[in-house]
Every structure is written in C-alpha cells, then in structure tokens.
BATORPA-629791 format. One record per atom (N, C-alpha, C, CB): residue in three letters; x, y, z. Coordinates in steps of 0.02 Angstrom, whole numbers, plus 32768, in hexadecimal, padded with zeros to 4 digits. Glycine has a CB too. Layout:
BEGIN
ALAXYZ...
//
This chain:
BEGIN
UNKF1059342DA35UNKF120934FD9F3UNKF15D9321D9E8UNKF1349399D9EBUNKF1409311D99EUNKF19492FAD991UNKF1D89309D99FUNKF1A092FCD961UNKF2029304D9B0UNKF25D9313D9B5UNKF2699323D961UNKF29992BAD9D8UNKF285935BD969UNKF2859386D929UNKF2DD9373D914UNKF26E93EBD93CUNKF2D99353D8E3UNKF32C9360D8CCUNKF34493A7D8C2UNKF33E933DD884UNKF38093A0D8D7UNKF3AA93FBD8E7UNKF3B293EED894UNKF413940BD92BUNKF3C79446D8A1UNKF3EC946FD878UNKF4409439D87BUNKF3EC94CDD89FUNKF45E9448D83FUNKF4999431D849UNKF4D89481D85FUNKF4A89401D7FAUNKF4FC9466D88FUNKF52894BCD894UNKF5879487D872UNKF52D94F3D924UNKF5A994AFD85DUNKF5F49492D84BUNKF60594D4D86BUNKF612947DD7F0UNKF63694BDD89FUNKF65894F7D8E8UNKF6A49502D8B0UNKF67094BBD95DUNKF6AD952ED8A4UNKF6F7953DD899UNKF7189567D8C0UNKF7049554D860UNKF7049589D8FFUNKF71595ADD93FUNKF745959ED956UNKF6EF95ABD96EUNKF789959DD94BUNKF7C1959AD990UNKF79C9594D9CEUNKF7F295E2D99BUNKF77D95CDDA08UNKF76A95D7DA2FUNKF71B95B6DA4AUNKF779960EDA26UNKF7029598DA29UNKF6AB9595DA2AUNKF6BB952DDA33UNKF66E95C2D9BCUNKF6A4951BDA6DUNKF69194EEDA5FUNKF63B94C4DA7AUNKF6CA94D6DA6CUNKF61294B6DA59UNKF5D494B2DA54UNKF5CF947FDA7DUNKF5B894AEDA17UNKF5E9944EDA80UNKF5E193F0DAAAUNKF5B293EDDA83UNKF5CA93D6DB0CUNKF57E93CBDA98UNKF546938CDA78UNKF51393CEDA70UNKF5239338DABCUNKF50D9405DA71UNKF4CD943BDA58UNKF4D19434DA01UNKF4E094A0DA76UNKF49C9441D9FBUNKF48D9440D9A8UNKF4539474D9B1UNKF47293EAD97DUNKF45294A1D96AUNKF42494C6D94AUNKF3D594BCD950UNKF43694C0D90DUNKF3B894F9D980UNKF36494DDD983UNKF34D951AD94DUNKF33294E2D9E5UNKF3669553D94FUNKF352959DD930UNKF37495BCD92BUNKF32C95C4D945UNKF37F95F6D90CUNKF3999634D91DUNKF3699669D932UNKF3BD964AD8EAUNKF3519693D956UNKF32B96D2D95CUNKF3409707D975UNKF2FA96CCD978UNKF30F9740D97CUNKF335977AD981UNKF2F09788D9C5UNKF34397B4D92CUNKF31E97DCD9DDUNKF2F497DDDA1BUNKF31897D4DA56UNKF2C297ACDA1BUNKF2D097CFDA82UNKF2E797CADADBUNKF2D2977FDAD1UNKF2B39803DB27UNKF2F7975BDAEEUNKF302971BDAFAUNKF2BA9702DB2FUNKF3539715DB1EUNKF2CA972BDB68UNKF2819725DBA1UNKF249972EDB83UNKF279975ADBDDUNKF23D973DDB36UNKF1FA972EDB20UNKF1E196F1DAFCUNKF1EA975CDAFCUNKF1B596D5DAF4UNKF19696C0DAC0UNKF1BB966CDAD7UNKF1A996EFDA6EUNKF1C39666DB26UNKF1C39625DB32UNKF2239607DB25UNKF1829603DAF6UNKF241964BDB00UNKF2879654DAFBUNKF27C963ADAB2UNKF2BD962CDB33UNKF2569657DA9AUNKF2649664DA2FUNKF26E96BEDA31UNKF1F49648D9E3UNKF26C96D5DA66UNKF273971ADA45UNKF248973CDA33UNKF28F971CDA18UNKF2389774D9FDUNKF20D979ED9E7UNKF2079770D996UNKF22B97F5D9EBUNKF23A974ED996UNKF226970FD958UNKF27696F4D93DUNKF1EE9739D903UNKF25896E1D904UNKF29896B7D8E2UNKF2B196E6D8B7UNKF2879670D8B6UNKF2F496DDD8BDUNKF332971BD887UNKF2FB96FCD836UNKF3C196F4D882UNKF2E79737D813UNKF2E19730D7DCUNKF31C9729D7AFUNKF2BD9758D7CFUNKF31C9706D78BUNKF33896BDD75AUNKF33496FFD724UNKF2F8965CD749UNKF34D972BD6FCUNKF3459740D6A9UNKF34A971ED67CUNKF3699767D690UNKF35D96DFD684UNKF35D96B0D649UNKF3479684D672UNKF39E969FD61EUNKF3009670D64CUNKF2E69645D66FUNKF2CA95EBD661UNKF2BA966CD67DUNKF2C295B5D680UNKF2DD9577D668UNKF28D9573D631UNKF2F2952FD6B3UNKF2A3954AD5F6UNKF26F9525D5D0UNKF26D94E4D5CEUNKF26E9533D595UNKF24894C6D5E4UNKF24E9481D5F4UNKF221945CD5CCUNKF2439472D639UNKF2459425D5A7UNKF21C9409D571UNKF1F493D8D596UNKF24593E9D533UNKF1B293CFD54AUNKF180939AD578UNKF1939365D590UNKF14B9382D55BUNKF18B9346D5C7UNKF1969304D5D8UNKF17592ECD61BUNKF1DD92FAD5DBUNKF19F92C0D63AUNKF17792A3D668UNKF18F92D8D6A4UNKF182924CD672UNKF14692C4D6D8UNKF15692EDD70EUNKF16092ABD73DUNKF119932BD724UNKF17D92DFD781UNKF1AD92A9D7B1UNKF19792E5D800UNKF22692A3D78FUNKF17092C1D82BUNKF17792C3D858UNKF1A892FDD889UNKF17F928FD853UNKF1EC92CED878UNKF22592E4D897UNKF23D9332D87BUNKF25C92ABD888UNKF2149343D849UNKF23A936FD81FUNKF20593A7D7E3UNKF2709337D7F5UNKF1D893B9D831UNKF1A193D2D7FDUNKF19F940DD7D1UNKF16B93DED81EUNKF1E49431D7D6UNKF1E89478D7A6UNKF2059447D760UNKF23094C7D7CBUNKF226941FD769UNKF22993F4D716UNKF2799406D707UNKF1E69420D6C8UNKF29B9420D732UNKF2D49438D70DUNKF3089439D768UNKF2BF9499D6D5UNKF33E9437D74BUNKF389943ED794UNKF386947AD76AUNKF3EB9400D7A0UNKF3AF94ACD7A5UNKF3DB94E6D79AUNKF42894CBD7BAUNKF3B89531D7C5UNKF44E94D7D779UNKF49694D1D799UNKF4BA950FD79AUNKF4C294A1D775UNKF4CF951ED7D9UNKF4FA9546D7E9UNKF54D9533D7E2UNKF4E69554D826UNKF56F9578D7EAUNKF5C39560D7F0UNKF5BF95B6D82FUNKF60C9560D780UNKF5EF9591D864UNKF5FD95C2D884UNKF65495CED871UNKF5E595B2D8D1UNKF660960FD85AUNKF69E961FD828UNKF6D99634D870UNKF6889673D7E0UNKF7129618D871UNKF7449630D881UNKF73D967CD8A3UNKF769962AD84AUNKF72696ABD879UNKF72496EDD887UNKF6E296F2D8C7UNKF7169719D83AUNKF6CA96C3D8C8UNKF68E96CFD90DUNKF63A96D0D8E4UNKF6A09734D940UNKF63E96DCD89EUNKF60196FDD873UNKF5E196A9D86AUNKF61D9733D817UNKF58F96A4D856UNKF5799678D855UNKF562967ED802UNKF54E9672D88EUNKF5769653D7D5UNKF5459648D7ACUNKF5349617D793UNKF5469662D788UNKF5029626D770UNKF4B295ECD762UNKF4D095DED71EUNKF4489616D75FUNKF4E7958DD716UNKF5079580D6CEUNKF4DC9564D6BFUNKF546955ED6BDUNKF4A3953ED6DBUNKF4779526D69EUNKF447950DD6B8UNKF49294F7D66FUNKF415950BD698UNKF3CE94C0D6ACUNKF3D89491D68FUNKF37B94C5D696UNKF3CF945ED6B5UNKF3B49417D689UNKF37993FCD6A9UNKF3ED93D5D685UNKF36B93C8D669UNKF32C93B4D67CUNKF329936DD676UNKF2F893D4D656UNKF32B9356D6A0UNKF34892EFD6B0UNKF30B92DDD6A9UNKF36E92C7D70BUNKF2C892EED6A7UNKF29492B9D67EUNKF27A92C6D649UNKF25D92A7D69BUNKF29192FCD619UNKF28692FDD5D2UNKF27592C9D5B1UNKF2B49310D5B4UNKF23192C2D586UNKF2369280D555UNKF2589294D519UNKF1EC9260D53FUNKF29E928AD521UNKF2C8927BD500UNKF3009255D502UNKF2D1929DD4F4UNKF320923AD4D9UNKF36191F7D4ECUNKF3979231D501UNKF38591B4D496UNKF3AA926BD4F9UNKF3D59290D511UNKF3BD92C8D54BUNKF3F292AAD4DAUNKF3D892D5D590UNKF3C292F1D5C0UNKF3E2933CD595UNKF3DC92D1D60FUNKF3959366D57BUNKF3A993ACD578UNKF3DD93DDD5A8UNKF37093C6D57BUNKF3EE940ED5A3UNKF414943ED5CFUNKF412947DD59BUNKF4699421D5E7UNKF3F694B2D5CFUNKF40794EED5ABUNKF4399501D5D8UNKF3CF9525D59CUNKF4609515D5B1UNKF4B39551D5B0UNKF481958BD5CFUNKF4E69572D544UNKF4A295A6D608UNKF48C95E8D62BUNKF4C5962BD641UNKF46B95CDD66FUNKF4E19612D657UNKF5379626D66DUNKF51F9684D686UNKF588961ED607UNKF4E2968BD6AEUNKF4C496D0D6C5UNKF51596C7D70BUNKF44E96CFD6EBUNKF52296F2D711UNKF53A9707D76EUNKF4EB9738D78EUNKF59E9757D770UNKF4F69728D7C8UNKF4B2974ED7F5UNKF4CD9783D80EUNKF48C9723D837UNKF4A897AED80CUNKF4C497E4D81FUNKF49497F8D866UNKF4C6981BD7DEUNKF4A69837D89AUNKF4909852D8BBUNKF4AD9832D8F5UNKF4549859D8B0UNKF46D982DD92AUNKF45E9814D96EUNKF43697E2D96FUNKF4439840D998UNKF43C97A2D98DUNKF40C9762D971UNKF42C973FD9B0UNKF4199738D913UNKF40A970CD9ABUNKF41A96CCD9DFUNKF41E9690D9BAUNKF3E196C0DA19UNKF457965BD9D4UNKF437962FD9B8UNKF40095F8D9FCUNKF4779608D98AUNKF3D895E7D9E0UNKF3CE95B3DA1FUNKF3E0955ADA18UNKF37895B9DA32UNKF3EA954EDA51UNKF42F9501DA39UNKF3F794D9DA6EUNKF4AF9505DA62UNKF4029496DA6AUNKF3F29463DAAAUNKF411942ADA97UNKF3A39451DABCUNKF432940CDABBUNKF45293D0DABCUNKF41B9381DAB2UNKF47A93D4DB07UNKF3D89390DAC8UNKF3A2937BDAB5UNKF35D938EDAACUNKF3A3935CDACCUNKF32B9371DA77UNKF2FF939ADA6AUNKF2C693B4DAB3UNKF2DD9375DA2DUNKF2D99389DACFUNKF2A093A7DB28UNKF2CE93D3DB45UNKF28B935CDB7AUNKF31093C9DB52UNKF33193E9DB70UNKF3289448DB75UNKF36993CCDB55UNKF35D9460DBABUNKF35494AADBA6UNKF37E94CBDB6FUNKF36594CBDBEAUNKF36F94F6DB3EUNKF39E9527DB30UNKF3BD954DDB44UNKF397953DDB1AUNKF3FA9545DB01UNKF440957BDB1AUNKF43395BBDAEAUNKF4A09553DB05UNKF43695DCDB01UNKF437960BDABDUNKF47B9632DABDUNKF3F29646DABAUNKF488964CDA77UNKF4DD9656DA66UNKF4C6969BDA5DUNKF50D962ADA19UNKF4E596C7DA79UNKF4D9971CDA3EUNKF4FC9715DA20UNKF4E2976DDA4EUNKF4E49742D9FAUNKF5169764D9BCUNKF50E97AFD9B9UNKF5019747D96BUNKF54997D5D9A9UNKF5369815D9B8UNKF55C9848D98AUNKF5419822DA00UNKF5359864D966UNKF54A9881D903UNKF55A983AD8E8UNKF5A798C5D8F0UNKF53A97FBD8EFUNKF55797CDD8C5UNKF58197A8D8D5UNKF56A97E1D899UNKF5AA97C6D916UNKF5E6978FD927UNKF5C4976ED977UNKF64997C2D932UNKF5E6972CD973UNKF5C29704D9ACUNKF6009714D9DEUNKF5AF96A7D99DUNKF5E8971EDA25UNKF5F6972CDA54UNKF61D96FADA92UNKF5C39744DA5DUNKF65E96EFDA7BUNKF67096BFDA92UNKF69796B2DAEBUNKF69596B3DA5CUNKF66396E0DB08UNKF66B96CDDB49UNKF62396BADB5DUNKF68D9705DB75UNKF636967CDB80UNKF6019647DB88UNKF5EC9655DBAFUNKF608960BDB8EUNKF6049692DBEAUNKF5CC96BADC1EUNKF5A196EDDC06UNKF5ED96DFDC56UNKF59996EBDBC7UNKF56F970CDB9BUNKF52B96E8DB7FUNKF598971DDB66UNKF52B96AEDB7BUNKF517968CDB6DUNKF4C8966BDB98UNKF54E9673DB65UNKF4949668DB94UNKF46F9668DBB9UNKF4679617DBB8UNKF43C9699DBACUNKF4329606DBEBUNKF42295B5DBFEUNKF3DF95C5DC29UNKF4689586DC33UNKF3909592DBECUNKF36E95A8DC12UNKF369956DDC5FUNKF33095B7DBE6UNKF33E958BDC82UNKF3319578DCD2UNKF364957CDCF5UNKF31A9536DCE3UNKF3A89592DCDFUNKF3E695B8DCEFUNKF4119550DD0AUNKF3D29610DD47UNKF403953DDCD6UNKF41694F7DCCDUNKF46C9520DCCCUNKF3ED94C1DC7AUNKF4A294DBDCC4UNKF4EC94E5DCD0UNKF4F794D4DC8BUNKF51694B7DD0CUNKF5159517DC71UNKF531950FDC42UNKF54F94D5DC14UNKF54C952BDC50UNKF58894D0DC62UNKF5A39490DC41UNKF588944ADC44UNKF5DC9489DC57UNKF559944DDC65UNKF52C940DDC8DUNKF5149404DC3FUNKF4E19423DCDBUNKF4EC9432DC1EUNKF4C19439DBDFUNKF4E69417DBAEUNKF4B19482DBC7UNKF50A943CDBB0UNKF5519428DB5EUNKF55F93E7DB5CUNKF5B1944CDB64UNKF58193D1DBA2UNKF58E9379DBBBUNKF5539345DBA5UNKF5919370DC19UNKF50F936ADBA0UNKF4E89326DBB2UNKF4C9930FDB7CUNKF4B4932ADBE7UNKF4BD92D3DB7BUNKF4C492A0DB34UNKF4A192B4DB2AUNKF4C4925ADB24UNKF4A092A8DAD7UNKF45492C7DA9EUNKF4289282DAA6UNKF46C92DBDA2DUNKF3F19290DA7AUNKF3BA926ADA8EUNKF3B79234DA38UNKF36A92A9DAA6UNKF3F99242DA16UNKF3F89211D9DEUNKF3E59233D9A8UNKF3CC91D8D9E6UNKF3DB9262D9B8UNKF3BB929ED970UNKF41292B3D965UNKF36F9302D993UNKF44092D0D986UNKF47892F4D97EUNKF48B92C8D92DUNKF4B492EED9CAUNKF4A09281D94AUNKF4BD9267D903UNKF485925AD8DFUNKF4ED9225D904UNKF4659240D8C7UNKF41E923DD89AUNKF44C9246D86BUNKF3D69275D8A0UNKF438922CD82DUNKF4459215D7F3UNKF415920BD7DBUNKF46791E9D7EEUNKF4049248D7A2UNKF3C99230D76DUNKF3E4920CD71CUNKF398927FD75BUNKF3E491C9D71EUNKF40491ACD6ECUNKF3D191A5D6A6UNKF41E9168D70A
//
C-alpha cells in the first residue's frame, strides 16, 4: 500500500511532546484488537464532505483531519481539508468538535513503522508517557527520535 499522508495534529500541550509521530487514527476500544485499530475508529458526528475531484494514491479517504491538541490536555477536530479538490481554492470545512470519552490516538513516526498510541480518558489525554503504549513494546523514545519517511512535512501545494 501506498504511505498514507497523516492527519495534521497542532500540539499546544506544555507537557506533551510528540517528536517526529504524526496522526494515523483515532479509535476506541482494546488496542490488542483488530491488529491495534481497536473495536474501530472514534465516530466523527460531523462528518467530512469531500468535493469531487481527483483521487491520489497517497490519500485515499480524499480529505486530512486536523486536529489541535488544547493546552487543557482535550483534543479537538478543527477541520477537514481536501488538497485535491478540482478547484483553484483548497476547500476546508470549519469543525471545531472536542472528542469526548476514552479513545486512543494512534501516532507513527513512519507509515511502516510501529504505533504509539496516546489515551485519552473522559476526553483528556494522559500525559504520562508510561501510559502510553508502543506496539512490539518498541522504545518509546527510540520511536519519537526516528526520522519520518518524508510524509511528516509533505506539502500539498
């Protein structure tokens, strides 16, 4: 499979620092299932519309989810865009949801690489990093350190 361009995340956390991981999902669930997606993906209530255009490989749902992780620890989903719209202006819908509950996020510093997954727990992310899982029980910090695979910066111009 193609190398999927991430989700975009903007960290405003005092305490949280991500290194080179970027956004693969969010889901909910036991992590040890489903290959580490969980029992599935956090349902979205506002959900993306993505106008017709071209499709891309790199980017087969048609749309980024951008996140902001808020100061207060809470995650929310400010918007979709959609970088191959046939249009001269790259759409974005305004979303500005916070997630609520128990969720994960799952991170990888590259698209082969292992995931990290982040809890969150009533909504707030859990900022001790021995909380924090790593699959094949890879090193945390080994993960975070190690270079992305060129997807991290990507620029859809």
């Amino acid at each position: 499979m193609t190398a999927q361009i991430p989700d975009t995340l903007k960290n405003n956390h005092p305490k949280v620092d991500f290194g080179n991981l970027s956004i693969q999902a969010v889901v909910i669930g036991d992590i040890t299932k489903e290959h580490g997606w969980g029992v599935g993906f956090y349902k979205m209530p506002i959900l993306p519309n993505p106008p017709k255009g071209r499709t891309c490989s790199a980017l087969w749902s048609g749309y980024i989810k951008n996140f902001e992780l808020l100061e207060t620890g809470q995650l929310k989903l400010v918007s979709y865009s959609y970088p191959f719209a046939d249009t001269k202006e790259r759409p974005i819908d305004e979303v500005n949801l916070l997630l609520e509950g128990n969720f994960w996020l799952v991170m990888k510093s590259d698209f082969e690489g292992p995931k990290v997954f982040v809890p969150f727990v009533d909504g707030f992310i859990e900022t001790d990093y021995n909380q924090w899982q790593v699959q094949n029980g890879e090193s945390l910090t080994k993960v975070k350190e190690n270079p992305d695979d060129g997807m991290t910066g990507f620029a859809i111009m």
